[in-house]
C-alpha positions in Angstrom: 181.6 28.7 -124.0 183.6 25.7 -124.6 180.8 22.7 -126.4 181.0 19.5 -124.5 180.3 16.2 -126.6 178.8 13.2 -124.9 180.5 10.0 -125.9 178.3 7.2 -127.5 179.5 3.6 -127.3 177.3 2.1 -130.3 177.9 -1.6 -128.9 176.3 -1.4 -125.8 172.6 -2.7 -126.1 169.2 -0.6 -124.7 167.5 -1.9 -122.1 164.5 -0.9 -123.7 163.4 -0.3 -127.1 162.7 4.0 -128.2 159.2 2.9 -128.0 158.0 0.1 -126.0 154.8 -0.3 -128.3 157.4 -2.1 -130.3 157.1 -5.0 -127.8 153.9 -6.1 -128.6 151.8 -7.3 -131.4 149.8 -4.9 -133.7 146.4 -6.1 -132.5 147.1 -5.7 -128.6 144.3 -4.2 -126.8 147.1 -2.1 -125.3 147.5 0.3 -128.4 143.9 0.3 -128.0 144.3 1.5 -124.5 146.8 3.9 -125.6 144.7 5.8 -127.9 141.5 5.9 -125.8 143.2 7.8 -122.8 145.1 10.3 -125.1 141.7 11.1 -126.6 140.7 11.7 -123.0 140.0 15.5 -122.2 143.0 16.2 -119.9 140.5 19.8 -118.4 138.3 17.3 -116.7 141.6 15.6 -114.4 142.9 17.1 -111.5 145.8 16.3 -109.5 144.8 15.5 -105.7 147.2 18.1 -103.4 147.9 16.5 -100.2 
């Protein structure tokens, strides 16, 4: 099986940042946010079937 590389063009810019926390500042209330839903039990969610 022949190995195909994907080419990479180091010059082109991201439209985003690898993580968009970077974006804001260290003492957003979004981080806070963050944290408070991952510690969130994900048993007690369900996803509504239509």
């Amino acid at each position: 099986m022949a190995c195909r590389l994907k080419t990479l063009d180091r010059n082109t810019r991201l439209l985003f940042p690898p993580d968009l926390r970077h974006w804001v500042p260290e003492n957003h209330i979004v981080h806070f946010l963050i944290d408070a839903v991952d510690s969130l039990p994900e048993k007690d969610f369900r996803i509504k079937k239509r």
